[in-house]
Each structure stands twice: as C-alpha cells, then as structure tokens.
Backbone as ProteinMPNN parsed JSONL, in Angstrom:
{"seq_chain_A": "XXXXXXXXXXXXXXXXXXXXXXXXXXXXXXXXXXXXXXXXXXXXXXXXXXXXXXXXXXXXXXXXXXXXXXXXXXXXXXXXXXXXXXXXXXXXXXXXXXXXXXXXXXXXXXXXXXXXXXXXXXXX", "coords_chain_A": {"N_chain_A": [[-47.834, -22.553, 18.449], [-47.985, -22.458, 21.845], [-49.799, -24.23, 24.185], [-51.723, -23.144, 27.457], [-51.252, -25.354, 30.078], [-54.22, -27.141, 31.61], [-54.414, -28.487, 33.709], [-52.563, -31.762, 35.164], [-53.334, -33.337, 33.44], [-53.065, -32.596, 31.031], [-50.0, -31.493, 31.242], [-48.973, -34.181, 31.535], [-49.151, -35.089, 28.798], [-47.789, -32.958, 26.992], [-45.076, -33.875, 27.758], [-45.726, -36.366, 27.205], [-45.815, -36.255, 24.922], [-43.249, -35.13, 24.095], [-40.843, -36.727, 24.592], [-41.328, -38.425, 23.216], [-43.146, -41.048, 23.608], [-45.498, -40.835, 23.199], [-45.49, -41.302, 20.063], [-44.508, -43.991, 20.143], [-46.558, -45.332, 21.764], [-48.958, -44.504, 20.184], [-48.611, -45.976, 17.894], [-48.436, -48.764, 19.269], [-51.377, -49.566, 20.014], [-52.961, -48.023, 18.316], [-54.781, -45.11, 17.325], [-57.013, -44.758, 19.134], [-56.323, -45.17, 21.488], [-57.136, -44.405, 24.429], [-55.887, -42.351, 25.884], [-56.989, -39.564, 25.394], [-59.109, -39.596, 27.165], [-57.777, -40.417, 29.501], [-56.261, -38.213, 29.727], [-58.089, -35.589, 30.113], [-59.742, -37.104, 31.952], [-57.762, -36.651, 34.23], [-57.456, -34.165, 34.065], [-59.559, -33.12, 35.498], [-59.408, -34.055, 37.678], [-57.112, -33.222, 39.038], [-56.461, -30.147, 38.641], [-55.007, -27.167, 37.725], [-54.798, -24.128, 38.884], [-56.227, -20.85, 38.339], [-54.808, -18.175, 39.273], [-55.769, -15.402, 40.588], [-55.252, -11.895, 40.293], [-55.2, -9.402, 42.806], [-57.795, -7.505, 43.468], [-57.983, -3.304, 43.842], [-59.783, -2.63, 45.59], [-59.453, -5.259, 47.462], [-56.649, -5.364, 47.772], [-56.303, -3.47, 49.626], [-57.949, -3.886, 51.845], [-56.651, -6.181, 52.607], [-54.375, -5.161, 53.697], [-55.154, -3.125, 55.555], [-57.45, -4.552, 57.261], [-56.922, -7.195, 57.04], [-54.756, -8.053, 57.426], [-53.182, -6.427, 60.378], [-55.451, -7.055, 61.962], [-54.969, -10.296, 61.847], [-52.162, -10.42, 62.804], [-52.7, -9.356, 65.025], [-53.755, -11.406, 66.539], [-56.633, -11.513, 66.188], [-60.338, -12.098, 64.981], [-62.127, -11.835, 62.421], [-65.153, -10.687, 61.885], [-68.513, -10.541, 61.103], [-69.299, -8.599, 58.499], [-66.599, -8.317, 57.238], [-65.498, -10.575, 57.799], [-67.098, -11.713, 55.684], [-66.172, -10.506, 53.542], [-63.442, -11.115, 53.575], [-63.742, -14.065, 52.947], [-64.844, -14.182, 50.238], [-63.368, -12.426, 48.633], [-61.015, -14.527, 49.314], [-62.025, -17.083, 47.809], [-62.603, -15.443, 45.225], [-60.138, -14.959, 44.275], [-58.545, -17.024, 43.808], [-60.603, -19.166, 42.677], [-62.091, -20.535, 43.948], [-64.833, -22.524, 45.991], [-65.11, -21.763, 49.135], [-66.407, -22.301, 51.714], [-67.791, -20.843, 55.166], [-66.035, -21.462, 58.042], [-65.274, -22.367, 61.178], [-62.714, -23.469, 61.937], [-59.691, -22.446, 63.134], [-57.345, -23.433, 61.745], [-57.635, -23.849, 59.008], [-58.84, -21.071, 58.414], [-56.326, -19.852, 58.647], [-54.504, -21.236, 57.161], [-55.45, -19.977, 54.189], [-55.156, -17.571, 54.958], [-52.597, -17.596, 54.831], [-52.417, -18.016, 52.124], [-53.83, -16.028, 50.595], [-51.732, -13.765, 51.665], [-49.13, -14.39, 50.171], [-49.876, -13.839, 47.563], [-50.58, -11.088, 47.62], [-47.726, -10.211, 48.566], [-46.759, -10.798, 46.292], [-47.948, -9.327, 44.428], [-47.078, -7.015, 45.956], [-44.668, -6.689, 45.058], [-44.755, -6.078, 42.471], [-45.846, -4.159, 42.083], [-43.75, -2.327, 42.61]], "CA_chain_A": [[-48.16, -21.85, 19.658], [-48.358, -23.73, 22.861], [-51.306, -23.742, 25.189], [-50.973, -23.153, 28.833], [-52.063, -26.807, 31.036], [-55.594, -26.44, 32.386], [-54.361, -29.543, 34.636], [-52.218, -32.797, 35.057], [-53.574, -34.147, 31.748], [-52.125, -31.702, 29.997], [-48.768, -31.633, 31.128], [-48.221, -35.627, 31.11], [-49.685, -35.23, 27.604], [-46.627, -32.512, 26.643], [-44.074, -35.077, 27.865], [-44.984, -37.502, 26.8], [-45.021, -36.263, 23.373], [-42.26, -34.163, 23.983], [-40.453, -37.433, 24.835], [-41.655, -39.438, 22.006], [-43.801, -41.907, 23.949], [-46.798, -40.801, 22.629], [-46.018, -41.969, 19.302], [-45.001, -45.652, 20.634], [-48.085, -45.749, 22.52], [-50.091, -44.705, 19.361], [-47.887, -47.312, 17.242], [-48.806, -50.204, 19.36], [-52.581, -49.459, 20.564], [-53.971, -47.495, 17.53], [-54.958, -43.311, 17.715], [-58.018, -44.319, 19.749], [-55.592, -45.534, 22.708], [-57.608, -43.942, 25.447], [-55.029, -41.399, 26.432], [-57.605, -38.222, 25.77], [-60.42, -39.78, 28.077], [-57.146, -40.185, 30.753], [-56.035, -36.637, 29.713], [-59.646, -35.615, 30.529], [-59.685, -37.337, 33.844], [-56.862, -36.28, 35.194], [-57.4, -32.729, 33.77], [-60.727, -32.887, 36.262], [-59.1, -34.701, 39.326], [-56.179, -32.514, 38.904], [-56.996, -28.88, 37.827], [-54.21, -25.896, 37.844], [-55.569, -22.92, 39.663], [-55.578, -19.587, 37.987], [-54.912, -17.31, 40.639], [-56.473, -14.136, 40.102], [-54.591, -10.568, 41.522], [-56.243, -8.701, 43.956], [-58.407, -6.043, 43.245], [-57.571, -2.772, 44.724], [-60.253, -2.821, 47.171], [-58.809, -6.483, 47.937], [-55.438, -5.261, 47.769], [-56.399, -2.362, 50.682], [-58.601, -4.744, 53.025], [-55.706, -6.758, 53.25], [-53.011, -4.222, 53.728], [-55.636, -2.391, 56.061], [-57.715, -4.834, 57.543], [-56.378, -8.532, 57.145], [-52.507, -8.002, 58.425], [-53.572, -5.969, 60.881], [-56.235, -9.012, 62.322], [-54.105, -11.679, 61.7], [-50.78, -9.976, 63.643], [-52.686, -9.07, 66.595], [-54.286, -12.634, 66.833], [-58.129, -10.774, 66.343], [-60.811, -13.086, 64.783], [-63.092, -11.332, 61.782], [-66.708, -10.677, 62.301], [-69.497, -9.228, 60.039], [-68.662, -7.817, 56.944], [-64.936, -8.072, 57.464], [-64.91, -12.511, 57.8], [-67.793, -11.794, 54.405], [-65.098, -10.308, 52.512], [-61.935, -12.055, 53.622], [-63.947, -15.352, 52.12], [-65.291, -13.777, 48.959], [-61.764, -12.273, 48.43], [-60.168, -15.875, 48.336], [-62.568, -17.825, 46.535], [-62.845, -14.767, 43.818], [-58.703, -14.778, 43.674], [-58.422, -18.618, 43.941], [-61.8, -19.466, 41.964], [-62.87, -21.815, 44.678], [-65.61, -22.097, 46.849], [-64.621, -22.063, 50.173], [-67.302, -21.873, 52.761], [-67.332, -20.19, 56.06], [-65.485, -22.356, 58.892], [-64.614, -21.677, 62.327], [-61.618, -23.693, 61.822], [-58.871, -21.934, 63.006], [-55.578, -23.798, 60.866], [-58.368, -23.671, 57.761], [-58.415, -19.981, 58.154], [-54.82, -19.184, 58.387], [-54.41, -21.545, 55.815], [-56.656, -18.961, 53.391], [-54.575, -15.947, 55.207], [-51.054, -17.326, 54.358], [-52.095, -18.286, 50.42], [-53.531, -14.795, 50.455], [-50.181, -13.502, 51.971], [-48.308, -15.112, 48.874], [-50.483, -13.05, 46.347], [-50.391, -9.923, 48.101], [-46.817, -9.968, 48.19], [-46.145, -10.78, 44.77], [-48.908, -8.027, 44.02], [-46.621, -5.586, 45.963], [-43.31, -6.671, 44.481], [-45.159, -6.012, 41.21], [-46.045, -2.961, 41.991], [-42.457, -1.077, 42.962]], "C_chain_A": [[-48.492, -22.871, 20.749], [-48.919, -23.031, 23.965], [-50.875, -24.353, 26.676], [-52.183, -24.301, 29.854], [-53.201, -26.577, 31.889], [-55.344, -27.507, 33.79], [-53.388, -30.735, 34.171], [-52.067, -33.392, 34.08], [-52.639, -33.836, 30.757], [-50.55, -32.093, 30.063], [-48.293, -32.766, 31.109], [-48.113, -35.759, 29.21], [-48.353, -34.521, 26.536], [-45.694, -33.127, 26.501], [-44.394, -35.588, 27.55], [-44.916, -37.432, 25.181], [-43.891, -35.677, 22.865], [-41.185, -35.551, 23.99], [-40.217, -39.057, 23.519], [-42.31, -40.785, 22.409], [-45.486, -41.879, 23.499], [-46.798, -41.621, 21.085], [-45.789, -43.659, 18.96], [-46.094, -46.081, 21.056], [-49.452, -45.769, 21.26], [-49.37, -46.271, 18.337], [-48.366, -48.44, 17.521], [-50.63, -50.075, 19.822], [-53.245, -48.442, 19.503], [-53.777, -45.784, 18.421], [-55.998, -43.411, 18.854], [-57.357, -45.091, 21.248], [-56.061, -45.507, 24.385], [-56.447, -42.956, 26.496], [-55.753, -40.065, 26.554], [-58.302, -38.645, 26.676], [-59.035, -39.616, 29.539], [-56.851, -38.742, 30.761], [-56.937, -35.522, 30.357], [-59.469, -35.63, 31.93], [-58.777, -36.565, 34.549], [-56.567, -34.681, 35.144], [-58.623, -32.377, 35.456], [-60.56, -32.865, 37.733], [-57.974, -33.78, 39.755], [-55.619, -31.155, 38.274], [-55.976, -28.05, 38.313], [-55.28, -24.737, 38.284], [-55.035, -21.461, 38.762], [-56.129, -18.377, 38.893], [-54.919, -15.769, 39.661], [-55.487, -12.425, 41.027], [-55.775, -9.908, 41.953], [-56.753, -7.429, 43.249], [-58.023, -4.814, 44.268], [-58.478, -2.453, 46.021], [-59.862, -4.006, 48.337], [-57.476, -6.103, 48.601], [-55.158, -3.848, 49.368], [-56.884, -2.916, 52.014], [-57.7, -5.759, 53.135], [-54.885, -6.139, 54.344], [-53.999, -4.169, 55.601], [-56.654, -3.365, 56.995], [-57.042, -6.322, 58.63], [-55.731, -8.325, 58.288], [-52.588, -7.762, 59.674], [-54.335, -6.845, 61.775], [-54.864, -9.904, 63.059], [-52.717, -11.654, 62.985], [-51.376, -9.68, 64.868], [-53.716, -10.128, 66.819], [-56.167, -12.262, 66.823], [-58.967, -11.595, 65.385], [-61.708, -11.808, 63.809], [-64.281, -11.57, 62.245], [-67.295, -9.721, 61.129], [-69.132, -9.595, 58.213], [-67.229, -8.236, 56.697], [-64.824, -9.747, 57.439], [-66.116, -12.471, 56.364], [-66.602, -11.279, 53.478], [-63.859, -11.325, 52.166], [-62.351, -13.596, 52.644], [-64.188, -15.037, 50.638], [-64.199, -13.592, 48.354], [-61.079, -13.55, 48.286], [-60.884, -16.162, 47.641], [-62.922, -16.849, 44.79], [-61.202, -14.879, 43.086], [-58.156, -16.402, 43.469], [-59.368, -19.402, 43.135], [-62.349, -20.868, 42.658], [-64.413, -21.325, 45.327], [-65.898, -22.506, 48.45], [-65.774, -21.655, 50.93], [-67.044, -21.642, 54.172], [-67.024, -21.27, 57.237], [-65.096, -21.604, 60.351], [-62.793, -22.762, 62.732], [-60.47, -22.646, 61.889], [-57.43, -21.828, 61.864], [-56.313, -23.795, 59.459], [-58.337, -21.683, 56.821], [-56.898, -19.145, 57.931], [-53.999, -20.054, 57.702], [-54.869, -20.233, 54.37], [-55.627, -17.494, 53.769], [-53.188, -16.07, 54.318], [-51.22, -17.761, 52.102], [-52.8, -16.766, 50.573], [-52.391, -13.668, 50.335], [-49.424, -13.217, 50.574], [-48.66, -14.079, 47.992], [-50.004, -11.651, 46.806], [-49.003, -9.025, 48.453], [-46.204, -9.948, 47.053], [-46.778, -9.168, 43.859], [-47.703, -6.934, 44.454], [-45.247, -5.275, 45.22], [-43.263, -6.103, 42.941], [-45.535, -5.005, 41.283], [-45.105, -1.683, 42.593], [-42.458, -0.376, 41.474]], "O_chain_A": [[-49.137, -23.905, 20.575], [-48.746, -21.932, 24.491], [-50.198, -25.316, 27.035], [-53.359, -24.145, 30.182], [-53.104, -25.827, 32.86], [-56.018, -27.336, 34.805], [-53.264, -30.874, 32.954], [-51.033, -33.941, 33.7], [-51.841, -34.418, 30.022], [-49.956, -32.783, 29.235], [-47.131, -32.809, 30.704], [-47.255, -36.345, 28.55], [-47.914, -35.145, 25.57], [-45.182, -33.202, 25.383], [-43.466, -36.168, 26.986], [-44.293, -38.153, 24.401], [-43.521, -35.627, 21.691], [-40.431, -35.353, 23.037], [-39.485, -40.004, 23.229], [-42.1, -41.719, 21.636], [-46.349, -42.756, 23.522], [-47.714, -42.385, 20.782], [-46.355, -44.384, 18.142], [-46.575, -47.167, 20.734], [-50.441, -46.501, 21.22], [-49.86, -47.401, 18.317], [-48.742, -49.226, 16.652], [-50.96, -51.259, 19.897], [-54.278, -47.959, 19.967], [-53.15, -45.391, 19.405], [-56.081, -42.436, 19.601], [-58.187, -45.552, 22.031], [-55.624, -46.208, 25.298], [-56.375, -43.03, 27.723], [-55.452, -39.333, 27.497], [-58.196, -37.764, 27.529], [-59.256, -38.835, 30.465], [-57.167, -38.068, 31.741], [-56.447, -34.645, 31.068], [-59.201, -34.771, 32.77], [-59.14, -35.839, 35.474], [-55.777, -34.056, 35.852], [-58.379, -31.501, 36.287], [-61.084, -32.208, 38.631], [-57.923, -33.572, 40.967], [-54.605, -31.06, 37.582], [-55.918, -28.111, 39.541], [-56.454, -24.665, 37.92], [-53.875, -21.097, 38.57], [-57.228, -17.874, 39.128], [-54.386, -15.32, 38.646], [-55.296, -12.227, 42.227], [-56.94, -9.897, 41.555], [-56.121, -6.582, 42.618], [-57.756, -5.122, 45.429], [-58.077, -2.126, 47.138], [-59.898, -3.89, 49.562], [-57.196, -6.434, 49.753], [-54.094, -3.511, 49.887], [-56.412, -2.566, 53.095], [-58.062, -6.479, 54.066], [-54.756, -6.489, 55.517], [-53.689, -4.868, 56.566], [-56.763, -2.653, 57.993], [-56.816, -6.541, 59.821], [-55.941, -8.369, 59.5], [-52.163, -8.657, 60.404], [-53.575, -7.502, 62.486], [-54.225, -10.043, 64.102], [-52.408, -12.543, 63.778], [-50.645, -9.717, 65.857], [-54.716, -9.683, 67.381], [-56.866, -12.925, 67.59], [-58.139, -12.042, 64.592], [-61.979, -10.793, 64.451], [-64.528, -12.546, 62.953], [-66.878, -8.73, 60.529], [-68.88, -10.42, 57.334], [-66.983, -8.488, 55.517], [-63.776, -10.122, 56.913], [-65.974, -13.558, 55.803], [-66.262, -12.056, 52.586], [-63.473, -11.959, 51.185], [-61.569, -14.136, 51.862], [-63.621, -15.775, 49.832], [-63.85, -14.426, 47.518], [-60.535, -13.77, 47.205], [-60.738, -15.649, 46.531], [-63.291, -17.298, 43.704], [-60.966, -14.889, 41.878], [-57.149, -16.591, 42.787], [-58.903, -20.501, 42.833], [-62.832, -21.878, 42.147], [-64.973, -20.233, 45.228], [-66.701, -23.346, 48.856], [-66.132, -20.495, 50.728], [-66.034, -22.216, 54.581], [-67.953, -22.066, 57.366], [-64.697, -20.446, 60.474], [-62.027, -22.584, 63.68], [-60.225, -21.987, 60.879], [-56.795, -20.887, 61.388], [-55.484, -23.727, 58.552], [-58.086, -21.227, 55.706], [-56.578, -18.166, 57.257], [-52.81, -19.761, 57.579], [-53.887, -19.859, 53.729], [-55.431, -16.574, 52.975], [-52.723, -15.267, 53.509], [-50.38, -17.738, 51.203], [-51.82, -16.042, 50.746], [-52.145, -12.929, 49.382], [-49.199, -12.127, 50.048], [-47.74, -13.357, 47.608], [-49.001, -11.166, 46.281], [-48.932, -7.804, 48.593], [-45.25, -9.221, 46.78], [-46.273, -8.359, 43.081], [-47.32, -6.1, 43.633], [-44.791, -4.185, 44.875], [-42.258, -5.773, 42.312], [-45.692, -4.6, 40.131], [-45.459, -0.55, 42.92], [-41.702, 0.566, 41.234]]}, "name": "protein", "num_of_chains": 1, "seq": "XXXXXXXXXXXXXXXXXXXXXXXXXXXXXXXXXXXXXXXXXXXXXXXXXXXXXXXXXXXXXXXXXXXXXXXXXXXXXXXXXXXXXXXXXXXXXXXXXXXXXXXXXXXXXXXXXXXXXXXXXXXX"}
C-alpha cells in the first residue's frame, strides 16, 4: 500500500527508491546515511497542503457573498472580511492573518476561486 507524501521528503524518498538510488546510497554510506533526518527536513520546509472542500455555509458565502464583492471591486468589512479569512485558513490549514494588502487578498480570493470551482464541477 503506498502512502500519500506529507511533503518534498517524501516524494524524493519514492524516487529515489523507485529509481534504485537509494540502495547505492545505502551500499556505500551504511542504513544510517542521514537520508531520514533530510527526509524530515525537507518534509518541514516543504509541506503538501491538504486542501479541505468547502463547507456548505462556505460554499454559499462565496457563491453569495465573495463573487459578488470581488466582481464589483467592494472591500469586506465586519463579519463578512471574519469569515472570508477563517474560510481560507480552515480550507488551506494555514494561518493567515488579517491584511489590508490588496494583491494578498485577491491572492486568498483566486486560490479560493480554484476550490469552489472544482467543488461545483463536483457537484453536477
């Protein structure tokens, strides 16, 4: 059974045993090689994102809120710029804090976007 890459580490780690360099590398440098401690690192520095689907209250304050915003150039306030952040960092598992950065925010709108379309394509 093969396990799905939490990061970087991982997948050099596939190749290179998929490749057969792993067991030259153990051949000439022993098992304790230091390839898990890099596997490790680069799992940490280099982490896969597991993107989360929208909940349907998510999936409605987009539709119904966001798009809506965003298309007529209108700036969140309140409740409505508290969600929109909670909403990525719960579907993204980051923790994005609140910015008045404009190209930060519509960064955050268009990887939303992405989801929210795949969400609807997934739901014909």
């Amino acid at each position: 059974m093969k396990s799905k890459s939490k990061g970087l580490g991982d997948t050099i780690q596939k190749v290179t045993k998929a490749t057969g360099v792993e067991k030259v590398v153990k051949a000439f440098f022993g098992d304790d090689c230091g390839c898990d401690k890099r596997q490790d690192r680069l799992n940490k520095m280099f982490p896969y994102r597991d993107i989360q689907a929208m909940t349907e209250d998510q999936y409605t304050f987009f539709k119904d809120v966001l798009q809506p915003a965003y298309r007529g150039h209108q700036t969140l306030k309140g409740k409505d710029s508290d969600f929109f952040y909670q909403m990525y960092n719960d579907i993204f598992g980051k923790k994005q804090k609140k910015t008045k950065c404009t190209s930060c925010n519509k960064n955050m709108y268009i990887e939303l976007l992405k989801v929210y379309e795949a969400q609807c394509t997934n739901d014909d």
